[in-house]
Residue, then its C-alpha position, 0 to 999 in steps of 0.5 A: x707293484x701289483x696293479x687292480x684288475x680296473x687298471x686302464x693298462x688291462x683293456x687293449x682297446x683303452x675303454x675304461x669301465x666306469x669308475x663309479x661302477x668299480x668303485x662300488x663293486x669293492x663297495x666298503x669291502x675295500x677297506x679291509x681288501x686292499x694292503x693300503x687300507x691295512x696299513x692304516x689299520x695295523x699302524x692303528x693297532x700298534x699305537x693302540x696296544x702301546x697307548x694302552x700298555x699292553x706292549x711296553x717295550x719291543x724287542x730289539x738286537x743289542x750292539x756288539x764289537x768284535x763278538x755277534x752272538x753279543x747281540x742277542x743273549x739268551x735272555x732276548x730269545x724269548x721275547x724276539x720268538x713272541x715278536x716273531x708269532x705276534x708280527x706274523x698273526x697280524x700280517x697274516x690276517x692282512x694276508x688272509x683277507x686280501x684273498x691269498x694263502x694265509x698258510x703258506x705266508x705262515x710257512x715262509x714268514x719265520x724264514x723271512x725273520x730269521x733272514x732279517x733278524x741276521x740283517x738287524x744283528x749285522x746292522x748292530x755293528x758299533x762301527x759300522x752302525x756308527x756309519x750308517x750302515x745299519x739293518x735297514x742296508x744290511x736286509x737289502x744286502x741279505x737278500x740281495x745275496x740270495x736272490x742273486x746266488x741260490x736264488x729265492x726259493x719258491x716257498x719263501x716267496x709267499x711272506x715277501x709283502x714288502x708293500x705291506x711291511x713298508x707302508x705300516x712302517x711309514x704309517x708308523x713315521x707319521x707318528x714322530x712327524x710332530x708339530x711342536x718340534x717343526x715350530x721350533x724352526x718355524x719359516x727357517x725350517x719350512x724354507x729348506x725343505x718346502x722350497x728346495x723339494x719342489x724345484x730338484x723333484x721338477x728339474x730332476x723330472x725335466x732332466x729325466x724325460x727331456x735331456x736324458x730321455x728316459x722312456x718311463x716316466x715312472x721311473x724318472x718320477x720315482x728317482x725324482x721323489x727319493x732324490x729330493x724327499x725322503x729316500x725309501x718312504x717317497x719312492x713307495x708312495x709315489x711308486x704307488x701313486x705312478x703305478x711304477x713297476x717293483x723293479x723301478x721303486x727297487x732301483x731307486x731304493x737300492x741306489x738311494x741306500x747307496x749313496x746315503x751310506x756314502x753321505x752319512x760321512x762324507x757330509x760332515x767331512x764337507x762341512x768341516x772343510x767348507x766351515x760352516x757352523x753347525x746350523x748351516x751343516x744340520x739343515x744341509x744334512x737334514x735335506x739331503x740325506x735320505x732317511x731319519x735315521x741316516x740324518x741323526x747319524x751323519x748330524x751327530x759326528x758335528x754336534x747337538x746342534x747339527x743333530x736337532x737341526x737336521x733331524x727338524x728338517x728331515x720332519x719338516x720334509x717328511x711332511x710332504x710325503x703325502x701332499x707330493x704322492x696327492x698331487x702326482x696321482x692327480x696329475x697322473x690319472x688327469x694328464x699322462x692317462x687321459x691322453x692315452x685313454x682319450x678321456x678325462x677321469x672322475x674324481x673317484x678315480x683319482x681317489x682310488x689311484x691315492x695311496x690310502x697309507x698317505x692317510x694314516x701317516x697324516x692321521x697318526x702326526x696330527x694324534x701325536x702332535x695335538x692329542x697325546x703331547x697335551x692330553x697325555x703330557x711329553x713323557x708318556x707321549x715317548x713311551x708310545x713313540x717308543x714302542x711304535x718305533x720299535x715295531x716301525x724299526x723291524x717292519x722297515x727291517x723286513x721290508x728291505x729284506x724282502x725288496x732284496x729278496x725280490x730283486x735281481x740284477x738282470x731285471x735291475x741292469x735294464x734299467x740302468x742299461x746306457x747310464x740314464x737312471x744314474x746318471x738322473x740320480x747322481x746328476x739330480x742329487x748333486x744339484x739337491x746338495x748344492x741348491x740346499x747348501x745355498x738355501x741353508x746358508x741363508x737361513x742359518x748362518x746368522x748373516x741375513x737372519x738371527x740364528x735359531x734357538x734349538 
């Protein structure tokens, strides 16, 4: 992950320029300087042009058997091709005024569409689909596959903004974080996921750096946070926040996706053989399996019931993507960097550490839940949702393909040299699974409280 050149790691003799100074040498350029901030302004125009009618629909693959070229008839082609100029023209302008090379990221970014739109037509498979194992896998495959064989050519390398992509995607998230569907499961909701979270992020931390003695503290972080959160959107924030390195955020995003795809299924096998009901089995799934979509698909093989319960508690669990990535860049910049610097930090450095995409996934549940719903009404509150989702579904695309296509083994097996990150995750993942089962039980097997109405 790219650092800013104000980065205390940049002065050998750990004397920090002043923070304030910093600050106001980016002045209000920053806000149309920095991906972070970009994030926030191009999730805003994506919800603008859907609110306003101006994209009513986004293109998407369709979903095929036996046969992939079912997946794309021709009468698709010309709106992916508009999909493809229209995601390119406002990225690029991102890309521009964060002071690189527009024309080179134009060059490389229909290549990058292409590669994910193969992912997509993969990830479209009925069955496999119906696994989980859907274009988001699939990209990271892709990439994976030729950044490890022929190797990611050179000239491509400009349009692989993964940061970009995946932030505006999770500005986009926030708009499905709504708040009149987290009432429906009121403290039963809040107590599977705001309880559980904290207490596997801490003891998965303690493990990491105590027990298992992990020397990065950033990469334990991040593990922690894609372990007991929400998987890919937890591990970029508080990557962001920790300042991880990219082959550390890719780590813990390739091993999540691995052992999600396997709980996608084996959950609900579990929960048949330990036979719970179908509220106890949802919150289970909703707080430990990483990924919305992941979620309803793993719910859905027990029923309605299953799949409007974990889908609530996966929301409910999203919420917390912002408070965590706040408090561990606070206790970053104020406790790990102030040892090493020798000096406590301002508050604006704490600001400026903060990822500001945190602010648009906040800003854009709070529109949804408490302007569009009442002002605009249910019906076209969806139609909005549909189109953010749309565009949110093929930026989370590209982000993965473009992390693929930045990864490499080599770089990745030094991570895992000795066991230590997976054992973290597999270790840190099945006391989440347990924890969670304990804590769903009770809340919803109807022995201590009544059952919910969903």
């Amino acid at each position: 992950m790219t650092r800013p050149k104000e980065d205390w790691r940049d002065y050998p003799d750990q004397q920090l320029p002043d923070e304030d100074a910093v600050y106001h040498q980016q002045g209000w350029t920053a806000l149309f300087t920095q991906e972070d901030w970009w994030a926030n302004w191009l999730g805003a125009g994506f919800v603008l042009v859907a609110l306003f009618g101006w994209v009513t629909s986004v293109p998407g693959i369709g979903r095929w058997t036996t046969n992939p070229f079912e997946a794309i008839p021709l009468e698709t082609i010309p709106g992916l091709i508009g999909l493809l100029i229209g995601l390119g023209l406002v990225t690029g302008l991102a890309v521009a005024t964060t002071g690189e090379s527009v024309k080179r990221y134009w060059v490389a970014f229909p290549a990058l569409f292409l590669l994910t739109t193969l992912a997509y037509v993969l990830g479209r498979q009925e069955t496999l689909s119906g696994w989980g194992v859907d274009q988001v896998i699939w990209g990271l495959v892709v990439g994976l596959v030729v950044s490890n064989t022929i190797g990611t050519p050179q000239w491509l390398r400009p349009a692989l903004k993964s940061e970009l992509f995946i932030k505006t995607g999770l500005v986009l998230l926030g708009a499905t974080v709504l708040f009149n569907r987290i009432l429906v499961l009121g403290s039963y909701g809040l107590a599977v996921a705001w309880i559980v979270t904290p207490i596997v992020l801490y003891f998965m931390y303690l493990l990491g750096t105590r027990y298992l003695r992990i020397s990065s503290r950033e990469l334990v972080t991040v593990v922690a946070a894609t372990t007991s959160v929400c998987g890919v959107s937890a591990a970029i924030a508080t990557g962001a926040a920790v300042r991880a390195k990219r082959e550390e955020i890719s780590f813990a995003i390739s091993v999540s996706l691995i052992f999600t795809a396997l709980m996608i299924v084996g959950m609900p096998i579990l929960a048949g053989v330990l036979g719970l009901n179908e509220f106890v089995a949802g919150a289970w799934i909703g707080g430990t399996v990483d990924a919305t979509g992941a979620v309803v698909a793993s719910a859905s093989i027990l029923g309605e019931s299953a799949t409007e319960v974990a889908a609530i508690i996966k929301m409910i669990q999203n919420v917390l993507i912002g408070f965590l990535a706040f408090i561990i860049a606070i206790i970053w910049v104020t406790k790990f960097e102030a040892q090493e610097t020798g000096r406590q930090p301002s508050a604006l450095e704490i600001w400026y550490r903060f990822p500001k995409f945190i602010l648009g996934f906040v800003g854009a549940s709070l529109l949804f839940s408490f302007v569009f719903i009442p002002g605009l009404g249910q019906d076209a509150t969806d139609g909005i949702l549909s189109v953010a989702n749309g565009f949110r579904n093929w930026l989370f695309a590209l982000t993965f393909t473009a992390i693929g296509l930045q990864s490499n083994f080599v770089e990745m097996a030094r991570l895992v040299r000795g066991g230590s990150p997976v054992v973290l995750y597999v270790v840190g993942q099945t006391f989440n699974v347990l924890l969670t089962l304990l804590v769903a039980w009770i809340m919803f097997s109807g022995t201590f409280f009544p059952l919910p109405s969903v």
